[in-house]
N, C-alpha and C positions, 0 to 999 in steps of 0.2 A: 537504695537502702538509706535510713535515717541514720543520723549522725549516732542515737542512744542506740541502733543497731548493732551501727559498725560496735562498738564499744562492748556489744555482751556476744564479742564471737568465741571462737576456739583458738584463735592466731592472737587476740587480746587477752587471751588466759595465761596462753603459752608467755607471753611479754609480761606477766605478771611474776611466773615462777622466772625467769630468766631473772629479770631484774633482783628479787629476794636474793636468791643463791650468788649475785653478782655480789652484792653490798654487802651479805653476813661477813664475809671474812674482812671487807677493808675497814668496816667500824669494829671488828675485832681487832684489828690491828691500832687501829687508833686511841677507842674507848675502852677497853677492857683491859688490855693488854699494861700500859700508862697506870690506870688502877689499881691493878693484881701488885705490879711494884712498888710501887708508894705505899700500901698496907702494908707490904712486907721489907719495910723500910729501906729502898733503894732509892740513895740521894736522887735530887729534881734532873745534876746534868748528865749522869747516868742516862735515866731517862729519856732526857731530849737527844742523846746518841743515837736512843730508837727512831727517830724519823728519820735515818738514814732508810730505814725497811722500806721510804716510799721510792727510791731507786728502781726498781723492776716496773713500776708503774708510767714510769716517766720514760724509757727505754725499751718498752716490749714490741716495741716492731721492728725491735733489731732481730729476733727470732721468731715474728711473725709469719715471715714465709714458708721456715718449717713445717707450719699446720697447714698451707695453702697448699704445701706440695705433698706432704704424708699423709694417707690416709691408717689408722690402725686396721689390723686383724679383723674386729667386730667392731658393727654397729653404723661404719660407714666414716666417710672426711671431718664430717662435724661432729656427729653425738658421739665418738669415740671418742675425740679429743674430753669435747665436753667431760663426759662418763669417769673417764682415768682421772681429770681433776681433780670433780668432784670427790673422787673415791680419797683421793689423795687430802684434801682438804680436811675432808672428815676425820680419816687418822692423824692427820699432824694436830688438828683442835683439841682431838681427844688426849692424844697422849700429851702434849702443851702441860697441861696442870700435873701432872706425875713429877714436874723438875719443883725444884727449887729457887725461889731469887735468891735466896741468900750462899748457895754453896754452886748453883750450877749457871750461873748467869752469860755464861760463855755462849754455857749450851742453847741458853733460853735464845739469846739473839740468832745463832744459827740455824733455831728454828723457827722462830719468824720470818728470817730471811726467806727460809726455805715455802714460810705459810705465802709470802707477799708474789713469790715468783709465779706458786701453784695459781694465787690468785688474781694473778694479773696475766697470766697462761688462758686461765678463763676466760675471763674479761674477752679476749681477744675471738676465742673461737663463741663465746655467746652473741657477740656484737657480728661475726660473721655471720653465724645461725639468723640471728633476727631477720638481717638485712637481706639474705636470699630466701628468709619465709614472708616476708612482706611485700606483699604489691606496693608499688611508689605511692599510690592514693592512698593507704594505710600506713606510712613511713612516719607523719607529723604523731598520730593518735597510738601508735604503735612503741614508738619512740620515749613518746608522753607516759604512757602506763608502765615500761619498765624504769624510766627515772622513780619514779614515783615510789613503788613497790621494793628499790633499792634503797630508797630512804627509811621505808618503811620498815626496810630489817634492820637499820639501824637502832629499834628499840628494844632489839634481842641484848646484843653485845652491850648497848650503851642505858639500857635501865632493865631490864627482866633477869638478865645475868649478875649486875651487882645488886638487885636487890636478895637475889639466892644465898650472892655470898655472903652476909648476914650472918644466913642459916646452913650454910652446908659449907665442907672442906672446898678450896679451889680446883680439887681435881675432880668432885661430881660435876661442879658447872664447868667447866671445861668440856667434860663430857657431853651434859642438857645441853648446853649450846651450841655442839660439835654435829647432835644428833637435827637441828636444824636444819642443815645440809640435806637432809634426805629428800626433801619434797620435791627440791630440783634435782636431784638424782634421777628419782622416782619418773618427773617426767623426761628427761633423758630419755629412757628406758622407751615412754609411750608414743614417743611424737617420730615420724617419718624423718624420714634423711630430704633436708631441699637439694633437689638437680636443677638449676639455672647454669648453670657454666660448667665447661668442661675445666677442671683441673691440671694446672700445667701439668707440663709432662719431665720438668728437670729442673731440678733446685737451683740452677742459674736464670732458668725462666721464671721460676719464684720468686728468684729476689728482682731480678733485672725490670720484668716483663712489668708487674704494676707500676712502677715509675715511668717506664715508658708510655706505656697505655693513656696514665693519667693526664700525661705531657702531651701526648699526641691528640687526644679526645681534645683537651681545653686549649692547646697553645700554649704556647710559652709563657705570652701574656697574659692570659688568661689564668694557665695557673699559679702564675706569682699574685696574681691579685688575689687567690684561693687561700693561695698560703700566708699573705698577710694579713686577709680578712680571721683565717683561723687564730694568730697569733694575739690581734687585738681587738676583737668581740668582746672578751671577756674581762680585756687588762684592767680598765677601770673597776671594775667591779671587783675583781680577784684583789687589786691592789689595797680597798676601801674596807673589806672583812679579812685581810691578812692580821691585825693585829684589835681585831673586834674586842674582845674579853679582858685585855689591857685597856682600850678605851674605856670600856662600859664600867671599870674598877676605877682610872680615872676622874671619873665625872659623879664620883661616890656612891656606886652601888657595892653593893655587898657579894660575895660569893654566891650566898645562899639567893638572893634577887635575881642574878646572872642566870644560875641556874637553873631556878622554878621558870622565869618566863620563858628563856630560850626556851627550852622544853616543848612550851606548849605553843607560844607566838613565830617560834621559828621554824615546828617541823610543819603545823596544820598546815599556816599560809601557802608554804612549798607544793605540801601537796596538790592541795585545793588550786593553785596557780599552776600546776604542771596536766592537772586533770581537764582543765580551763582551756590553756592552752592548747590542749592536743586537741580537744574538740571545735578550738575556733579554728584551726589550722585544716579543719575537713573541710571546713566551708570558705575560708580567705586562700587556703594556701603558705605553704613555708616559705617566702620572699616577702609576703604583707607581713606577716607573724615576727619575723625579725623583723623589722621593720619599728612596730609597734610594742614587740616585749622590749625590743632595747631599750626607748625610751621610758618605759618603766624602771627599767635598770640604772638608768642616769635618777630619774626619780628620789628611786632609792640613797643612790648617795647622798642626794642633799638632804635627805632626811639624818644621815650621820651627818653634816654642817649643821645642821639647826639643834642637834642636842649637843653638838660643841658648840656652837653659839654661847646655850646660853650657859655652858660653865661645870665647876663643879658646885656638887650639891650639900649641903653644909648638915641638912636632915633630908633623909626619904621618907617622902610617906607616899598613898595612893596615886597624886597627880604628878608625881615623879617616874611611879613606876608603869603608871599609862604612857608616860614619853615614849619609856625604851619599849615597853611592847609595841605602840607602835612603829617605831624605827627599826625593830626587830622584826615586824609581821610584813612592813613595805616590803625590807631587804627579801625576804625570804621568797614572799611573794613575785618581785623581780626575779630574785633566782630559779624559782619554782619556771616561771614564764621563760624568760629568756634561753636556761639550760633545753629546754625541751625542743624548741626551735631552734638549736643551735646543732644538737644532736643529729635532729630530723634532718636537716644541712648536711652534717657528717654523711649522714646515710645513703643521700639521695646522690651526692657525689663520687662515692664510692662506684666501682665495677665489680657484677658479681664475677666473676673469675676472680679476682685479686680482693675479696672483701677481707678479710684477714690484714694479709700486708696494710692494703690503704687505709682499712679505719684504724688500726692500732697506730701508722704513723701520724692519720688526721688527730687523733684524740691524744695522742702524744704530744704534740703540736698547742692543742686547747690547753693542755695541762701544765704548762711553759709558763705561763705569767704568775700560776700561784706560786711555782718554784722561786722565783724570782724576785715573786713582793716579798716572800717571807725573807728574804734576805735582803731587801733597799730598804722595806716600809721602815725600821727602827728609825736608821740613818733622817730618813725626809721627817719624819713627826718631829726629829728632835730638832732640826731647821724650821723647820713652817710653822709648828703647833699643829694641835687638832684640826682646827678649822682651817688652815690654809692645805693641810697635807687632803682634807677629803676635797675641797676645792680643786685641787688639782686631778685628783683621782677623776673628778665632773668632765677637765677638761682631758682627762685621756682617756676617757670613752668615747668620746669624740670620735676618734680616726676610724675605726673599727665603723662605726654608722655610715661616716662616710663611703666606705669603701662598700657600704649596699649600693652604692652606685653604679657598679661593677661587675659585682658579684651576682647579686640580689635586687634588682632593678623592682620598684613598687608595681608596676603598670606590667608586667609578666608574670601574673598570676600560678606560677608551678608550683606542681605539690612536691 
């Protein structure tokens, strides 16, 4: 089968709605949510309290075995989990805008909390779903279509919904946006339960058995090289757009410049680099693929050096704002590549018996350095400056390449 083949089946459709219904709720949680408050005047460090919500994200494989080892009533181990989620997402979206910032803010946090758990509850049995509906030769391009299609909900919550708010109270869009959810309900409903693996059989074989599995398949050695490759793949890169939009203010753009070009330089590139990617990975394989996105990713950085280079800008006009789009469209692009191969990785590592447990701890694991830059990056910018802190970011992508030596060898072509 051709590569445009694989790409227009029913198992790339399905990685389409997976993806969508994965990202509505976390760019609600980041972009909408942030908004709704600040119009209805809740100071900036209020605010920034709300990214505590991303907790459940960063820790969902402490209750990941749960779904490996429960199946519900209806629908089967995965689409039930899935199904309840969903269901559950949709109500807590819709009723969201019924409270108030201003008298119920209590409330409003504890229902976010409660939106970020459902949504990363998901996350978890989606990322299982995939992974036992995908043949390993379908893992790279499969992988690729749901990043993608995650990003791409992100312009529910984070432009379709505050352009409503405009024109309608916050609790219609709350709703309209709520009602977004459906389509991955919807195929919930239509798509087959995968059987690859038997399902443990006791909630200490849940938790116990994929650590051991994973240890035993890879070695000891082998899987500490797994788990520092997951650690620092991304560090450079996570550490280098931890505090982007402060730079890009720095170097004298404007809010309104930040935001028009992000918009459009930062989501296409992703996409278009994630779409890219999954299809060179039919034909190279996921160990060339990182391989070769990394080094776009390093790229990237030094694309943030060279617009610190050369400074801040005293007037913007046109040849300024081609800079940042293009240093905005590389980055994206690196991301766009990189993530998707990184994913694919996740996946392919994974057992299907334990895919629950393992990828929710694998991608917990990935999710580890942006936690971390957003709390060192301030500290190093204000030592280094600009240009020294993304130079460094250059040299701590480094290790993570490295360790494809190991992990991910060039001349072992696996998908």
């Amino acid at each position: 089968m051709s590569v445009w083949k694989q790409l227009f089946t029913r198992n790339m459709l399905i990685c389409v709605f997976t993806g969508f219904t994965s990202g509505l709720p976390l760019y609600l949680l980041f972009n909408l949510i942030p908004a709704w408050l600040r119009t209805e005047h809740v100071d900036l460090k209020t605010i920034g309290l709300f990214a505590l919500i991303q907790f459940p994200y960063t820790w969902k494989f402490v209750w990941s075995p749960l779904l490996d080892r429960y199946a519900l009533p209806m629908l089967g181990r995965r689409r039930g989990w899935m199904a309840l989620t969903q269901v559950g997402l949709l109500a807590v979206i819709a009723g969201m805008g019924g409270f108030s910032p201003g008298n119920d803010l209590a409330t409003i946090a504890w229902i976010a909390t409660l939106l970020a758990v459902l949504s990363a509850t998901q996350d978890i049995v989606l990322d299982a779903y995939r992974r036992e509906l995908l043949p390993d030769i379908e893992l790279g391009l499969g992988n690729a279509v749901h990043v993608n299609a995650y990003r791409v909900a992100g312009l529910i919550p984070g432009s379709l919904s505050l352009i409503l708010a405009d024109f309608l109270p916050w609790s219609t869009v709350f709703v309209i946006t709520a009602l977004f959810m459906l389509p991955g309900l919807v195929m919930t409903l239509m798509v087959s339960e995968p059987h690859r693996a038997t399902p443990p059989k006791t909630l200490r074989e849940a938790v116990v058995e994929p650590f051991r599995e994973f240890i035993n398949r890879q070695g000891w050695q082998s899987a500490l090289w797994i788990l520092a490759f997951l650690l620092f793949y991304k560090l450079g890169d996570s550490l280098c757009t931890a505090l982007a939009t402060p730079f890009y203010l720095d170097m004298g753009f404007s809010k309104t410049d930040i935001g028009l070009i992000a918009k459009n330089a930062g989501l296409w590139p992703a996409v278009i680099g994630g779409m890219l990617g999954g299809l060179w990975m039919v034909k190279i394989g996921i160990n060339r693929a990182l391989w070769l996105f990394g080094v776009v990713q390093i790229l990237a950085i030094f694309g943030f050096a060279w617009l610190a280079s050369i400074g801040h800008h005293l007037e913007i006009g046109a040849p300024e704002r081609i800079q940042l789009a293009v240093v905005i469209g590389l980055e994206a692009l690196g991301v766009g590549l990189g993530t998707v191969a990184f994913v694919a990785f996740i996946a392919r590592t994974t057992h299907p018996a334990y895919t629950a447990t393992q990828f929710a701890l694998f991608t917990s694991l990935m999710a580890m350095p942006r936690t971390f830059a957003n709390a060192a990056t301030g500290w190093l910018v204000e030592g280094l400056g600009w240009y020294g802190f993304f130079m460094l970011c250059a040299v701590l992508a480094i290790p993570g390449m490295l360790l494809l030596l190991k992990v991910a060898p060039w001349n072992e072509a696996k998908w």
